[in-house]
N, C-alpha and C positions, 0 to 999 in steps of 0.2 A: 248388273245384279239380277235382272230378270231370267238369264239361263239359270241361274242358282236356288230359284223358287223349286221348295217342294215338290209341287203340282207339276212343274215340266219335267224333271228331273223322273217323276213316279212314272211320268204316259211314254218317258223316252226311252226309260232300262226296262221298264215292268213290272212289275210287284214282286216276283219272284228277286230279283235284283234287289230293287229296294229296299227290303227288308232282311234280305241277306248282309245288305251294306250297311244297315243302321245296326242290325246286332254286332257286326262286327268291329264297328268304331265305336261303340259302347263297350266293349270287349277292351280295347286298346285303352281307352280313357281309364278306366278303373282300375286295368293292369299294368301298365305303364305311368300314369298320369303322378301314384303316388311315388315311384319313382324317378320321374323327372323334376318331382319339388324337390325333394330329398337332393339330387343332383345341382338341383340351383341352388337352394339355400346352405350345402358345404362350402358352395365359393362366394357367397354373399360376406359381407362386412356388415351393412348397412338394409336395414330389413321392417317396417312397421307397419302397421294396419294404419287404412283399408292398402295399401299398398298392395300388389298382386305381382310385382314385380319388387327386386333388392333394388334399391336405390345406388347400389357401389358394391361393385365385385372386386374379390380379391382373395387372399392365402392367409389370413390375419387369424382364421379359427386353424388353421390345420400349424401354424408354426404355434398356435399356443395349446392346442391337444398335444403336439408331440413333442413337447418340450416340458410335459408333465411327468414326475419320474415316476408315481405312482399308479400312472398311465400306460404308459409303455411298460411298467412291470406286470400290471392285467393281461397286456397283450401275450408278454410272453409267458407267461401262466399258461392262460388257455390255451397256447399252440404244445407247451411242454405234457400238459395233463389231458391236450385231444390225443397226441398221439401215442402218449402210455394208456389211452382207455383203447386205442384203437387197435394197438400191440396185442394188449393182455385180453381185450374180445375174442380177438383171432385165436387166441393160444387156449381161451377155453369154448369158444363158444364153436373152431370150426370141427372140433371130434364128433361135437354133439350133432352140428346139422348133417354131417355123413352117415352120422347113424341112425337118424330121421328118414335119410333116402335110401337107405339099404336095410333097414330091418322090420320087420314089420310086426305091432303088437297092439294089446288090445287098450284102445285109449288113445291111439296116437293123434286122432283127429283132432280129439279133446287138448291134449297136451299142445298141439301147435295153436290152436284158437287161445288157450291160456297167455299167449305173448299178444296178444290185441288188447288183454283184460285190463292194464295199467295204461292203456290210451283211450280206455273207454269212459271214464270219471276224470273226472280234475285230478290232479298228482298233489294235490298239496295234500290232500288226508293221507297217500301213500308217503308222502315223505316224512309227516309225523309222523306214524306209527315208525317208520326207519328212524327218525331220531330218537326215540325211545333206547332202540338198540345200539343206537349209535352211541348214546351218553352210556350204556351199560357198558361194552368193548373200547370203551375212550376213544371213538372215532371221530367222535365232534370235533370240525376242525383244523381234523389234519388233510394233509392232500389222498392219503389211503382212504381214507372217508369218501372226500369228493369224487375218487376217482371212480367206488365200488357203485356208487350211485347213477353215474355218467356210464358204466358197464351197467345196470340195470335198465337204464333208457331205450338204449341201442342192442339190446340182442336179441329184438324182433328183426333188428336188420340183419345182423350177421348170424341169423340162423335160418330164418326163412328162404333166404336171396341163396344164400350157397346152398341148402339143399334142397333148392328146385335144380341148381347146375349138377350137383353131383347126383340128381333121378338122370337127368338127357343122358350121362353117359352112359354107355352100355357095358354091363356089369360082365359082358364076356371080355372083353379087353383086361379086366382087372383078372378075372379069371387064366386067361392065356399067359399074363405074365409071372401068376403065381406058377402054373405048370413048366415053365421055365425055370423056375428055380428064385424067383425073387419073394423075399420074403414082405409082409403087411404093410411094413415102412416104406421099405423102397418101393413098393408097386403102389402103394398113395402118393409118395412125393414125385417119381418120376412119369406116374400112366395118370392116376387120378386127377393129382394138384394140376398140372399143366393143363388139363381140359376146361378144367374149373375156374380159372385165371381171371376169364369175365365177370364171372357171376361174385366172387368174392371182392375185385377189386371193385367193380359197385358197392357193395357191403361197406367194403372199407372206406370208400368214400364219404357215404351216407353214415356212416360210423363217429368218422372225422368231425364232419359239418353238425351233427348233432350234437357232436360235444361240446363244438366248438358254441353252441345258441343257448344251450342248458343252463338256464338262471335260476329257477326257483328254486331244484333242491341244491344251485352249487350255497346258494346266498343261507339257504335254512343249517346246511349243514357246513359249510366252509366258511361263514360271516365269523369274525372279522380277518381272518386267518388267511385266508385265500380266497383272492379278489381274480376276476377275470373279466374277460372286456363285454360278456352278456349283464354279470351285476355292477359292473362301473359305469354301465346304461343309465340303471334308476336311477342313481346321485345327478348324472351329467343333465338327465331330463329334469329334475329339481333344483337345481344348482345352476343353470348354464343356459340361455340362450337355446332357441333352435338350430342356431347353425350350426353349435360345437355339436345337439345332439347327431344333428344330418351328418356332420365330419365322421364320426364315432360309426354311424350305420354305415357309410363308406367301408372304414376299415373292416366291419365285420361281414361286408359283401364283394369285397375287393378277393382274400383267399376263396372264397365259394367259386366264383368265377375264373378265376387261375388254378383252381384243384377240377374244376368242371372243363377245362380249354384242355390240361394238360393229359386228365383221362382220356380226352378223343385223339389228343395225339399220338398217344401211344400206345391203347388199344382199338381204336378207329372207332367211327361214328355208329357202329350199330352192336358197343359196347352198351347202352342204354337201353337199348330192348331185349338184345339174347341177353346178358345177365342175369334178366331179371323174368324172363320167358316161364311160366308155368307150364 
């Protein structure tokens, strides 16, 4: 135990070292650490204070989370209503960001900083003032509701991210193809769209996954109506033991990581930087 003293350890690497490697496994602990409890206590059975370890592992929380019907119907909620918010962002929100990189007018700077404005205070005042208008159009409640809300979240993503891809293109390519004869449609979907492929399918990812986390205004404005696996959290954290809630954050980090593996497989690994490249 004496090479593992402090003091030798300091005069053997160097200070420069040392404190490189103490920020760094301080880094690790706080970043990972709350994640590997969260990992041990899904396969725990058996779990009590001061304990620091489960007393008995095992599958006892994850056969009785998924054998809940009102469970697995959250789940498929939120997978049905991430990708209808994901769909109908793209359908409105990608005209807007191409016309952010190609036009230019007075305010624009203004107008893009406006999508930071709704992450800049707490959301819960902005989702009253929405439920106001939601009770007036009889939205409270229904999945149209949640879903306008869930597009409201996310279209700092899908409009910022795609039109920093559609500035990199070079507006003479879209040019050359109109001089050939292709008309606005087709020289977006076959010269612009195709370039832009990175930048949106990040969009869409981050799109996805935010929908899929959105609790406050799905619970303000889709309680009791439409349950999804972000607000069937609260109950499980009040209702349930730690380890059904740690099963429960599993499945809500299990798709993030298979939608995060699957983007690099297919558009390779420095789909996470050009995408998103200013």
């Amino acid at each position: 135990m004496k090479y593992l003293h402090p003091k030798r350890i300091y005069r053997s690497f160097g200070k420069k070292f040392f404190f490189e490697t103490l920020i760094f496994s301080l880094f690790i602990l706080f970043f990972y650490g709350p994640l590997m409890n969260t990992l041990m206590l899904a396969f725990a059975e058996q779990y009590q204070v001061p304990h620091v370890i489960p007393t008995k592992f095992g599958f006892q929380w994850w056969q009785y989370i998924l054998s809940q019907d009102n469970l697995l119907q959250s789940i498929f909620s939120s997978f049905l209503i991430a990708l209808f918010t994901t769909i109908l962002s793209m359908i409105i929100c990608l005209p807007a960001a191409y016309a952010l990189a190609r036009f230019e007018f007075k305010g624009k700077r203004f107008f893009l900083f406006s999508f930071l404005l709704s992450n800049a205070f707490p959301k819960i005042g902005l989702y009253t003032a929405l439920g106001i208008l939601f009770y007036k159009f009889q939205l409270m409640g229904t999945l149209a509701g949640v879903i306008i809300v869930h597009i409201l979240n996310t279209m700092i993503f899908m409009i910022w991210i795609p039109s920093s891809s559609f500035q990199s293109i070079p507006i003479q390519q879209e040019e050359a193809a109109r001089d050939m004869g292709a008309g606005p449609i087709r020289t977006f979907m076959q010269i612009t769209m195709p370039a832009a492929v990175p930048g949106v399918a990040v969009s869409g990812m981050y799109t996805f996954l935010g929908s899929l986390e959105e609790a406050q205004g799905t619970l303000l404005v889709g309680f009791p109506e439409i349950k999804t696996m972000a607000t069937s959290m609260y109950g499980i954290i009040l209702d349930y033991p730690p380890m059904a809630g740690a099963v429960f954050s599993l499945l809500l980090v299990i798709p993030t990581i298979l939608l995060l593996w699957g983007c690099q497989k297919i558009f390779g690994k420095e789909i996470f930087s050009g995408g998103i490249s200013m």
